[in-house]
KEVEXSE-634560 format. One line per 10 residues: number of its first residue (from 1); for each residue x, y, z of C-alpha. Coordinates in steps of 0.5 Angstrom, whole numbers, plus 500, padded with zeros to 3 digits. Layout:
% residues N
NUM) X Y Z; ...
END
This chain:
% residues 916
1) 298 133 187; 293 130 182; 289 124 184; 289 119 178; 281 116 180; 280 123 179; 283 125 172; 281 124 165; 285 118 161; 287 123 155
11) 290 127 161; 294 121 164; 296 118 158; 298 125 155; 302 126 162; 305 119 161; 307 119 154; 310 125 155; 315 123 161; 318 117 156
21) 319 122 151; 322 127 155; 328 122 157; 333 126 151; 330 133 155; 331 135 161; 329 130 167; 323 129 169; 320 125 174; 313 122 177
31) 312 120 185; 306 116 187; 303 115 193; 299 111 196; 297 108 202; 298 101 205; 292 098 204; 294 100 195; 301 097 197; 299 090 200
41) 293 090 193; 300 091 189; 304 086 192; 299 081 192; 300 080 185; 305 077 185; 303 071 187; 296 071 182; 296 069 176; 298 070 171
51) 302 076 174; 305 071 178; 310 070 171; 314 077 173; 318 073 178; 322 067 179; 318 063 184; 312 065 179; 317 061 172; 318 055 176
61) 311 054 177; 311 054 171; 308 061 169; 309 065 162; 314 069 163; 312 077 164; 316 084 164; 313 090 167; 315 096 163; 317 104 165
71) 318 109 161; 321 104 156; 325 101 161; 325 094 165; 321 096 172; 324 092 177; 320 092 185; 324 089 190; 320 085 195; 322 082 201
81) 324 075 199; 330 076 193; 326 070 189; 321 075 188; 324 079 183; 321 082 176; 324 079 170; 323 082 164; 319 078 157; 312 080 157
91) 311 087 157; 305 090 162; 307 097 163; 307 101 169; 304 107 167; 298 105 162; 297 098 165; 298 098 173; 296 106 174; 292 107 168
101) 287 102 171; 285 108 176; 283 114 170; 276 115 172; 273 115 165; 276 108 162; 271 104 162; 274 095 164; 273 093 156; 277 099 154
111) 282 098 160; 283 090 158; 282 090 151; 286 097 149; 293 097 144; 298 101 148; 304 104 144; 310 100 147; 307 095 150; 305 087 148
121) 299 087 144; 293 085 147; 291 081 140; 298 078 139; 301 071 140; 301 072 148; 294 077 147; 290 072 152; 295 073 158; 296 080 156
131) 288 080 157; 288 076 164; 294 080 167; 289 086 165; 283 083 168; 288 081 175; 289 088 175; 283 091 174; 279 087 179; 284 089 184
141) 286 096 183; 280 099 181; 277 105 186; 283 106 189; 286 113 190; 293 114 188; 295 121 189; 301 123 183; 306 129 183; 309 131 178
151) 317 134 179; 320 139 174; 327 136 172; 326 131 177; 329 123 175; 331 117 176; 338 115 180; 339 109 180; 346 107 184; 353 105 181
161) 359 103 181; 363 108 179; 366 112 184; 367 119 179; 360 118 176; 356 118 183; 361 124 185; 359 127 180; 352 125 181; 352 128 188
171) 356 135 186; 351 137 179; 344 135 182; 341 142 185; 344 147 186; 346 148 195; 352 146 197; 350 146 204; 345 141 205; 343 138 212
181) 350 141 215; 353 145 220; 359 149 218; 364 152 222; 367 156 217; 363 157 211; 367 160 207; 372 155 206; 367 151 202; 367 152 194
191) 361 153 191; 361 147 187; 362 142 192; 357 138 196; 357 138 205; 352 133 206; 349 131 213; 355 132 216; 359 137 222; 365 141 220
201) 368 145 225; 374 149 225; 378 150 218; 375 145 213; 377 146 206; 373 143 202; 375 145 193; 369 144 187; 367 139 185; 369 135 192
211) 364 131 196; 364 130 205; 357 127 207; 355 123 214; 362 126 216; 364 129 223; 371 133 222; 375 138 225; 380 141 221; 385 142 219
221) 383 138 212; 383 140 205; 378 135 200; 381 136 194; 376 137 188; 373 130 185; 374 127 193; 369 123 197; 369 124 204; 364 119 208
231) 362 116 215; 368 119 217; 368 121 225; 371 126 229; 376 121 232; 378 120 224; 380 128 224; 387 127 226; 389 122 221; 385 126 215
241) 390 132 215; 395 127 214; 393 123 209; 397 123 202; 391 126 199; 390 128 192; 385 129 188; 379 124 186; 380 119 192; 375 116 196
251) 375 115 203; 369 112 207; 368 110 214; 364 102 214; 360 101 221; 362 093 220; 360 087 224; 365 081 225; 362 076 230; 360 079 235
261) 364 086 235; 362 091 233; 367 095 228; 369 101 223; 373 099 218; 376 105 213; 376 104 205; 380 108 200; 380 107 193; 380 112 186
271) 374 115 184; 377 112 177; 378 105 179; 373 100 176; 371 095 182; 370 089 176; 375 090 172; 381 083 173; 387 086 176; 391 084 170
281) 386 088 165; 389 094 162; 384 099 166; 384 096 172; 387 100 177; 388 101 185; 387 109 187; 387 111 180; 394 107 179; 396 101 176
291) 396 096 180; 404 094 178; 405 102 181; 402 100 188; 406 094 188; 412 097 187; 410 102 192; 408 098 198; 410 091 197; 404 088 197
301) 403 081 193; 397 079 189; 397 073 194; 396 078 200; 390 081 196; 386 075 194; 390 069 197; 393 063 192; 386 061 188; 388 068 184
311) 382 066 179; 375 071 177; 375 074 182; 381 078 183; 378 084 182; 378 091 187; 372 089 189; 374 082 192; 382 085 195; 382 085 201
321) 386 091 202; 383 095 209; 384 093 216; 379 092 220; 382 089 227; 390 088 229; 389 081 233; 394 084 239; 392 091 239; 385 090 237
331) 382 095 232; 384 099 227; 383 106 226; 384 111 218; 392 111 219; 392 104 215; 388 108 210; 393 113 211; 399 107 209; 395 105 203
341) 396 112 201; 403 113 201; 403 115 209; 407 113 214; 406 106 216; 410 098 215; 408 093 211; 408 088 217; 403 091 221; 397 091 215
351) 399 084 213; 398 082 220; 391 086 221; 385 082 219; 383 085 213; 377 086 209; 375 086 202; 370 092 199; 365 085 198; 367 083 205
361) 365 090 207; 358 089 204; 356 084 206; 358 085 214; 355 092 214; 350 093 220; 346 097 217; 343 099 224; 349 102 227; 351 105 220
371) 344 108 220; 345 110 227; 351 114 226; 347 118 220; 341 119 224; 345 122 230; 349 126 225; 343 129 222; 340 132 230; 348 134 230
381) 347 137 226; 341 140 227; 342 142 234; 348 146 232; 343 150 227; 339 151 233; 344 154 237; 347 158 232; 340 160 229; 338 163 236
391) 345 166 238; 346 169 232; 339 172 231; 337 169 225; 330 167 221; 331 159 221; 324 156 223; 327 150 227; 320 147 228; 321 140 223
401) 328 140 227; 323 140 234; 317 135 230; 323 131 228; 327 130 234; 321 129 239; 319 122 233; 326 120 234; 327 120 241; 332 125 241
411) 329 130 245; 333 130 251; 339 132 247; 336 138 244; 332 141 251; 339 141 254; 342 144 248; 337 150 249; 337 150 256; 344 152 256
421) 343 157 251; 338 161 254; 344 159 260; 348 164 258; 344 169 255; 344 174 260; 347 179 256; 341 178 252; 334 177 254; 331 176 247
431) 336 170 245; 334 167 252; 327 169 251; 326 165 245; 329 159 247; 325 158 253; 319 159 247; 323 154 243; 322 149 249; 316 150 250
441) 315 148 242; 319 141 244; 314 140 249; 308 141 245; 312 137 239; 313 131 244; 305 132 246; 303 131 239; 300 135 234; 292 135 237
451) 294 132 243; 294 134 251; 290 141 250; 290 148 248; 297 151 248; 295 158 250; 292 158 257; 295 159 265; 301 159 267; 301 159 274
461) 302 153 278; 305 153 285; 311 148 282; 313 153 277; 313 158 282; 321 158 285; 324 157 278; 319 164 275; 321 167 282; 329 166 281
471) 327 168 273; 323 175 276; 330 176 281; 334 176 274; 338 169 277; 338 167 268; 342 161 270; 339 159 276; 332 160 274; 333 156 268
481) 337 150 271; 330 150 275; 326 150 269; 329 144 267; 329 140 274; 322 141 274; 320 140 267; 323 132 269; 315 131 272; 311 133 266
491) 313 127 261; 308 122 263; 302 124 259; 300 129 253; 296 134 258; 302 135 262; 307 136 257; 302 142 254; 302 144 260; 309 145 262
501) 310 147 255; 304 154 258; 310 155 263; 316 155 260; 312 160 255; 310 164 262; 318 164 264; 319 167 256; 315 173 258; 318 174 264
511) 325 173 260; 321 178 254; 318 184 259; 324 184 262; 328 186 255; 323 191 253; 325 194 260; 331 196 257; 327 201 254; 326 206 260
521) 333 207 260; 330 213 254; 326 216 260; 328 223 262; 324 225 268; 327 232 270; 325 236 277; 321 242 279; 316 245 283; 310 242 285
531) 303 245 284; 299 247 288; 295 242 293; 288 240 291; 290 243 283; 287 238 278; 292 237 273; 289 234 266; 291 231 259; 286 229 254
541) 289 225 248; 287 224 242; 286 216 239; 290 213 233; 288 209 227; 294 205 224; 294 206 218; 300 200 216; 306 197 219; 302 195 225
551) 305 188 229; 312 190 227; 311 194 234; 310 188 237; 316 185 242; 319 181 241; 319 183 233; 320 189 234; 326 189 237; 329 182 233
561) 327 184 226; 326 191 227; 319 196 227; 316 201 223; 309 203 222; 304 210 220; 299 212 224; 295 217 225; 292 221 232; 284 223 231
571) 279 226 235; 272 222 234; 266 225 233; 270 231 234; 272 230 240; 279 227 245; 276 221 247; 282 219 252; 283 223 258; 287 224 266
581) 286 229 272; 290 228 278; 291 233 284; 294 232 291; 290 231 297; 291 233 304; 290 226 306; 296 220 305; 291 215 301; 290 213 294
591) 283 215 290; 284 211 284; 277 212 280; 276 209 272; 271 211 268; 269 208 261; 264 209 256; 260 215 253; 258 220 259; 251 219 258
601) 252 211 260; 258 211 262; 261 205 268; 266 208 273; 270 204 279; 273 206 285; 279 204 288; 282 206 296; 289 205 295; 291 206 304
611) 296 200 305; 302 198 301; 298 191 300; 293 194 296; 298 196 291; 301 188 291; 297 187 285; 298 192 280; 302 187 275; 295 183 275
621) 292 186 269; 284 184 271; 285 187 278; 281 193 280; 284 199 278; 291 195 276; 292 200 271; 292 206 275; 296 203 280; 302 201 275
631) 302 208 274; 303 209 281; 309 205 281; 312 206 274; 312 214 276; 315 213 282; 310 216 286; 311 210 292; 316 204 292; 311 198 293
641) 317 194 297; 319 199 301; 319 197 308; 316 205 309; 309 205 309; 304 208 303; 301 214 309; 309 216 311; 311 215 304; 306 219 301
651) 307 223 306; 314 224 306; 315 225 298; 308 229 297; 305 232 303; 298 228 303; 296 222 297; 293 223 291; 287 223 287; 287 220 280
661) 281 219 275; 282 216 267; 276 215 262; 275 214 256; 269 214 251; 271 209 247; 268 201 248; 272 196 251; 277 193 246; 276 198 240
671) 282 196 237; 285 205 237; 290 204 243; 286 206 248; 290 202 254; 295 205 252; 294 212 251; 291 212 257; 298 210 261; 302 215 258
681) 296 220 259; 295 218 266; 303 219 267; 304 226 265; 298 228 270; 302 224 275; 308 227 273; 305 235 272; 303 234 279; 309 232 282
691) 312 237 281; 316 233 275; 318 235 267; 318 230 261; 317 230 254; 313 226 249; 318 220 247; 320 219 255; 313 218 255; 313 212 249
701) 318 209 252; 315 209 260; 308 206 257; 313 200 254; 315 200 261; 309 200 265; 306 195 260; 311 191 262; 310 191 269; 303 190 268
711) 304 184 264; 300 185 258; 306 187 254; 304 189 247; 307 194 242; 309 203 242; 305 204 236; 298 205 241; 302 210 245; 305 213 238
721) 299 214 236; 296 218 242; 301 223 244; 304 225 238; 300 228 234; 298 228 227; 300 222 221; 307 219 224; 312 214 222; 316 211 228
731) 321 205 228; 325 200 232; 332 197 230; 333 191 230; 338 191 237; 336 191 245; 335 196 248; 329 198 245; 329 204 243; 323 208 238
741) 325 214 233; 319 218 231; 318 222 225; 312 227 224; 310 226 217; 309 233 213; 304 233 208; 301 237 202; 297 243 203; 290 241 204
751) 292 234 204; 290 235 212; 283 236 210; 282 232 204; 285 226 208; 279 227 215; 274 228 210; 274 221 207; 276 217 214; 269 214 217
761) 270 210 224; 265 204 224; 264 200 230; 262 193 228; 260 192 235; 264 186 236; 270 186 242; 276 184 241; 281 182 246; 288 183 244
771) 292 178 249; 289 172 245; 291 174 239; 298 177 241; 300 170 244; 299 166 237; 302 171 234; 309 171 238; 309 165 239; 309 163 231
781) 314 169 231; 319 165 235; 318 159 232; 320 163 225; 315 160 221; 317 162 214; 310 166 212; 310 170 219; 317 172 218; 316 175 211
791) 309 178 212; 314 182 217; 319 184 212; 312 185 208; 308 189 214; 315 194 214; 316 195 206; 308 196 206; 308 202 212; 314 206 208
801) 310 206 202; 304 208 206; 308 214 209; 312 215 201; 303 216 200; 303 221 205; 308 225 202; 304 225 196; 298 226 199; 296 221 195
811) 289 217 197; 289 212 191; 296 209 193; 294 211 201; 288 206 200; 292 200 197; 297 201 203; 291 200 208; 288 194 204; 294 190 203
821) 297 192 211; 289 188 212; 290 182 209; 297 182 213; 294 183 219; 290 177 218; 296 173 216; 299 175 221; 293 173 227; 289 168 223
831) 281 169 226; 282 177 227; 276 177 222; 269 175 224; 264 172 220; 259 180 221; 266 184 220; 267 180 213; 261 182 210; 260 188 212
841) 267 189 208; 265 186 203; 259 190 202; 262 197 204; 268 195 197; 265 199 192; 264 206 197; 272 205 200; 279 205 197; 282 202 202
851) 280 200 208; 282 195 215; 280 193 223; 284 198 227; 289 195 232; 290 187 231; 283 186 229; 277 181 231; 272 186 233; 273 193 235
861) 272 199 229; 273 198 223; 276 204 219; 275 206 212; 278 211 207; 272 213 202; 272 215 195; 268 221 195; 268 226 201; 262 226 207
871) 260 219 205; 257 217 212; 251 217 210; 252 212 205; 256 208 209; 250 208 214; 244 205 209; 249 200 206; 250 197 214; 243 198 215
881) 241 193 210; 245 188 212; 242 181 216; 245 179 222; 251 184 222; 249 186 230; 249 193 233; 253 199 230; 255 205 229; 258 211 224
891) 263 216 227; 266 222 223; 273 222 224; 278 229 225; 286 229 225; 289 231 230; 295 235 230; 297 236 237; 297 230 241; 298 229 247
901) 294 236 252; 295 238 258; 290 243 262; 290 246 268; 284 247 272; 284 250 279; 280 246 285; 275 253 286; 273 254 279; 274 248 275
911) 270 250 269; 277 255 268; 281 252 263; 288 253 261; 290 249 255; 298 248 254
END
């Protein structure tokens, strides 16, 4: 987009030239945009003189006449009044007289003064009126921005009568054969052909070279090639597959007005017949016959057609061929078209119907209700797209649809469409999901853009409480029916639809943690024999670094598109940072004790667990010692709905309570999986203690569960990393349940020690909380927006070629991976780099050959693959020496290859360690 105030008058000119020249080429075309307040400066021209001679009202005031040219050709504008109408004599140019006035560097004497190729002369015989219309121009024109697009075989399509060239026209512009439509069978239309704006169901042929548009139909019907099917609706369907049809016939449905009555009148003629031509001329014909043909055929008279003052205008234009209303039985429908054609039918009952002639048909249009009719098409159309998209988990960004629908008022339609797809969607989560998010983008859409408040935001008003409740209880179309009833309240005002919209959100995350639960059927928990009371059983985990793939682990994604990422367990500084003891206490309580931080400073809190109310909030994520009391309810150890107290359950199952302890040397929001490696860490003590036996991939799979439970959601990748050690590359199919597959990459020799020697961890000092992201991001996701669909199959075709590196043992090819999977990142979750991360990656660029913020982003670590070994020193001086970066800290980072450890301590002699 250029705008003309802004370009040189050599460019302009240049540009405009080369457009006429290009006419025997291939076609191109300029689009201009302007403002209202340019179009009124425009418009008023034409009553100023002497501008005021390129219109009729203009010459019989006496002006001199006056053309306004474009591209050699007579432009014409069409005003209001149909006196005002350009006519072409004088030649004043479109393009080097009306536009060119708005180059910046022409100065008003060049402007009025200056010969233009093709135009009238400014010195000639009319010189001083070519001057004045010049000065007219310059003095209202000039300052005004027009914005100008220049369109590569683009050109200009100006209508006509022709009914073989406009199919033409339709059938060889672009190169899509669907467009605005929705089709059944999408085989059964020919390359070649064009469906425009219209609905097919069942078995619809349509041939090349055939054209259907603004039609509603059902088949069976076969279009043959060179037929135009328009305005038809569905009612027309049974008639169609009768007509005698052959090829190049056009048939059309008019929505007419006839005195008061509001009427559809069909047409069908050649698309070889000339509209003009005089019935006796020798290339006049009616459905690609001669007239003499038709008559034998039908019996119809010319007296029929155009009455006994047969003069001019007996032309096809002027036949009154096409019923429109029988005055005994009201009106008529496609079988007298289909009588014309060679059907069944008597001539008696076309003579007695009130017939009209195309020209009748254009001048009695009612262009409201012919435009109403293609509009209701057209949100047709594109709610018929939506559910299949949303059924057939498809990648269709369906937002324009939902802006456009909520312009046009058809709100209503397109909500009651989602709500019963997400109705009877209980065989599939995901796809219920996703229309409640979709729901809720209508809502916003409805809003405004801008308008009624931040859509991220709570979700828990009492009136929307039933509706989650039946949602919770699994009662799908109970719970959406609810929504809905509920959702009538919350139209009146833009904050409250941006509110509603943050609830149907609130029920989508139901739906999705409900999805991702499926996951647990991959949990396998065996039986054995308990430990001892009082002996600690303790897990220490090692933290991961995701080296690409991240977000493509995220529900939904994970399990609508498919996941695949490479990670890496490590030690920090030599050590695991993540850890769990659990041990069995005579008394039937629950110790849960958290602790966070280096040992040195670390912050711990304390939570007594004697009644099963105190458990009642293990789903608030924010909740003293939520985590640990997921981990009691996911591992089982109490059932929180029990009527069976906390003392007799504990009791009965355990013989006494439990004492559990977590930590992590980690700071908050460090972007390494911390949360949920501390879940599975926690679970396998819990499990150790119990009695009960597990391996690594049921822990993957319950941490997704518990996550679930807890409402914070998130991906498998953190647990991944965690618990299997060394460089991993994990998937997700694109299918529910969700279900992850690990492979533990094998690496050179030496490639282990080379690849640890050249990791630095830096903290930047900055927490990041990856909720907020996490919603911006599903919330894009489910609208399809086309950049986060491809950044997804990016971010998997990216970690296969981060794994392929590995294999390689190739730091070169691994540091490109690590830096293309950062600028995915930040794609994917605008506003995860901050203004200090940036410049600390900036100036750490020459020392790395890749490098990324661990986890989503925003804040946390910062690691970095160097080009040398050993290079935190270097990597400190440079952090140093940078202003108004804040605190931060360089950590050395060692891989991992064990993952997941548990050790056994005894309860007399705690400093006696076993590793298993």
């Amino acid at each position: 987009m250029a705008y003309i105030s802004q370009m040189q008058r050599t460019e302009y000119v240049t540009l405009s030239i080369r457009a006429q020249r290009r006419r025997s080429a291939l076609p191109h075309s300029l689009m201009g945009k302007y403002p209202w307040a340019v179009a009124e400066k425009l418009l008023q021209t034409h009553v100023t003189s002497p501008l005021d001679g390129c219109t009729y009202l203009g010459m019989d005031s006496g002006a001199p006449p006056l053309e306004v040219i474009a591209h050699n050709m007579v432009f014409f504008l069409r005003f209001p009044d149909p006196t005002l109408t350009f006519l072409a004599l004088l030649q004043i140019s479109l393009f080097l007289d009306i536009l060119m006035c708005l180059c910046s560097d022409l100065t008003e004497h060049e402007f009025i003064n200056g010969e233009r190729a093709g135009c009238s002369s400014s010195s000639g015989p009319q010189g001083a009126v070519v001057r004045s219309a010049r000065a007219v121009l310059w003095r209202m024109l000039r300052g005004a921005s027009i914005s100008m697009l220049y369109i590569p075989e683009g050109r200009y399509d100006y209508l006509t009568q022709s009914g073989r060239e406009h199919v033409v026209r339709l059938t060889e512009s672009g190169s899509e054969t669907m467009i605005l439509s929705h089709i059944q069978d999408v085989k059964s239309v020919a390359e070649g052909s064009r469906v425009i704006n219209s609905v097919l169901e069942g078995d619809v042929r349509v041939s090349a070279g055939a054209v259907v548009q603004h039609c509603h139909l059902q088949g069976p019907v076969q279009v043959h090639s060179g037929c135009l099917l328009s305005g038809l609706d569905l009612t027309s369907s049974s008639y169609i597959h009768r007509l005698p049809l052959s090829s190049d016939i056009i048939v059309q449905g008019h929505r007419v007005m006839l005195g008061e009555l509001k009427l559809t009148v069909y047409t069908a003629f050649g698309a070889h017949d000339h509209l003009e031509a005089h019935a006796d001329d020798v290339t006049a014909s009616f459905l690609n016959q001669k007239w003499s043909e038709f008559y034998s055929r039908t019996g119809i008279q010319p007296l029929d057609l155009w009455g006994p003052e047969r003069a001019e205008s007996c032309c096809l234009l002027d036949a009154r061929l096409f019923p429109v209303f029988m005055p005994r039985s009201g009106p008529v429908g496609l079988e007298c078209v289909c009588w014309l054609l060679g059907g069944a039918g008597v001539r008696d009952s076309w003579k007695e119907a009130w017939r009209l002639s195309l020209r009748d048909i254009v001048i009695l249009t009612d262009q409201q209700t012919e435009l109403r009719w293609r509009e209701e098409l057209f949100f047709s159309v594109g709610r018929r797209r939506a559910v299949d998209a949303l059924q057939g988990h498809t990648d269709l960004n369906l937002l324009p649809f939902f802006r456009a629908a909520a312009l046009a008022g058809q709100q209503e339609a397109l909500l009651q469409a989602l709500d019963s797809v997400a109705a009877n969607s209980s065989g599939d989560l995901g796809v219920a999901a996703r229309c409640l998010a979709c729901v809720a983008d209508v809502l916003g859409c409805l809003a405004g853009e801008g308008k009624g408040g931040l859509r991220s935001g709570p979700a828990a008003n009492p009136s929307w409480a039933p509706a989650f409740k039946l949602l919770e209880d699994g009662n799908l179309p109970a719970g959406v029916q609810e929504l809905a009833n509920q959702r009538k309240h919350w139209f009146s005002r833009p904050d409250l639809l941006v509110r509603a919209a943050r609830h149907y959100e609130g029920a989508g995350q139901i739906l999705l943690r409900k999805a991702v639960m499926s996951a647990r059927q991959f949990v396998f928990i065996g039986q054995g024999e308990m430990p001892p009371m009082g002996e600690w059983q303790e897990v220490e985990c090692p933290a991961r670094l995701d080296l690409s793939g991240g977000w493509s682990d995220t529900p939904p994604i994970a399990f609508e598109h498919g996941g695949l990422v490479v990670n890496v367990a490590v030690k920090v500084d030599g050590k695991r940072p993540i850890g769990a003891r659990v041990r069995r206490v005579p008394k039937p309580h629950l110790l849960l004790v958290s602790a966070s931080g280096e040992p040195s400073c670390s912050f711990s809190t304390e939570t007594l667990c004697e009644d099963l109310t105190d458990l009642e909030d293990y789903c608030q994520p924010h909740a003293p010692g939520a985590l640990l009391k997921a981990v009691c309810v996911c591992s089982e150890l109490v059932c929180v709905s029990s009527p069976v107290s906390l003392k007799e359950q504990l009791l009965q199952r355990w013989g006494g309570g439990l004492e559990i302890h977590s930590w992590s040397s980690l700071p908050h929001g460090s972007g390494l999986g911390t949360s949920s490696i501390l879940a599975g860490a926690a679970l396998a003590a819990v499990y150790r203690c119990t009695g009960r036996s597990f391996d690594t991939n049921s822990l993957i799979h319950d941490v997704l569960y518990l996550e679930q439970i807890l409402t914070t959601g998130g991906g498998w990748q953190d647990q991944v990393g965690g618990l299997f050690g060394g460089v991993k590359l994990a998937r997700s199919a694109a299918q529910l349940p969700l279900r992850v597959e690990v492979e533990q990459l094998s690496l050179p020799q030496h490639f282990q020690s080379v690849l640890q020697q050249h990791l630095l961890l830096v903290y930047t000092g900055k927490t990041r909380l990856a909720r907020n992201l996490l919603q911006d991001v599903v919330r894009s996701w489910y609208a399809r927006l086309p950049s986060i669909v491809q950044n997804a199959e990016q971010l998997v075709t990216n970690a296969e070629e981060c794994a392929e590196a590995c294999r390689e043992g190739s730091l070169l090819r691994l540091g490109q991976c690590m830096d293309t999977y950062w600028q995915q990142k930040k794609l994917m979750a605008p506003g995860c780099e901050p203004a200090a991360v940036r410049s600390m990656m900036n100036a750490l660029q020459p020392l790395s050959l890749g490098q990324s913020l661990a986890g989503a982003g925003g804040g946390g670590f910062l690691f970095l693959l160097t080009r040398e070994p050993q290079q935190k020193k270097p990597v400190t001086e440079i952090l140093t020496n940078i202003q108004g970066i804040g605190s931060f800290s360089v950590h050395s980072v060692e891989l991992d290859m064990d993952g997941i450890s548990v050790i056994q301590k005894s309860s007399e002699h705690p400093e006696q360690q076993q590793k298993t």
